[in-house]
N, C-alpha and C positions, 0 to 999 in steps of 0.2 A: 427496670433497674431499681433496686432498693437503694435506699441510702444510707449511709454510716451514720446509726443511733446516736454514736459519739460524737459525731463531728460537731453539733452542735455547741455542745458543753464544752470544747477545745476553742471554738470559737471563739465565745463567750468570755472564756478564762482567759486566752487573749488579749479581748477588748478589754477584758476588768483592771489587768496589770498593765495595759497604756493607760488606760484613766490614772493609777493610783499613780503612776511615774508622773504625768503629767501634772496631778493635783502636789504632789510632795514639789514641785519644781518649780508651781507656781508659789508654794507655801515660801518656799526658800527664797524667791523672788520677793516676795512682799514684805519678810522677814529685814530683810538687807535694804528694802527700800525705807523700811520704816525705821531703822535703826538708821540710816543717813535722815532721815528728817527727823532723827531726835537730838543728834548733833548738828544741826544746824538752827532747831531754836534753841538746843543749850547754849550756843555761838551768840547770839542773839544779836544785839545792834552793831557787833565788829564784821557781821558780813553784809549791810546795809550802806550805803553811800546815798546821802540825799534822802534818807527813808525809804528805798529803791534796793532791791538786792543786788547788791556787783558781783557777777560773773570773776573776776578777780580775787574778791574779798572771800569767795565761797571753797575756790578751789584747793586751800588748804584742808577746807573742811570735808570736800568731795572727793579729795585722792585717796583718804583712807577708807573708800570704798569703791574706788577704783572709778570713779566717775571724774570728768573734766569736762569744764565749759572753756569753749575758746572765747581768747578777748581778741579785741580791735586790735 
């Protein structure tokens, strides 16, 4: 039985455009991670309690990226 030439290269092309989906997804993830930690040392000692980050003090800072820490 021979095998289809092409199927290779279909593969391949495949695998290549899950990688790029994945790599742009990851981009965008880190994108958004680091623009929440660049408001949060812009925040700077109003989201600190005791020299300690509070969970409290952050979550106005973390909702506009859609992150929340639960409190006590």
């Amino acid at each position: 039985m021979l095998a289809d030439p092409g199927g290779g290269v279909k593969r391949r092309r495949r695998f290549q455009k899950r990688q790029e989906i994945h790599f742009a997804a990851d981009a965008f993830l880190w994108r958004g991670w680091e623009c929440y930690l660049e408001d949060l040392f812009e925040a700077g000692p109003t989201v600190l309690t005791d020299g300690a980050l509070d969970p409290a003090e952050i979550n106005p800072v973390a909702a506009r990226h859609d992150i929340h820490y639960q409190t006590a």
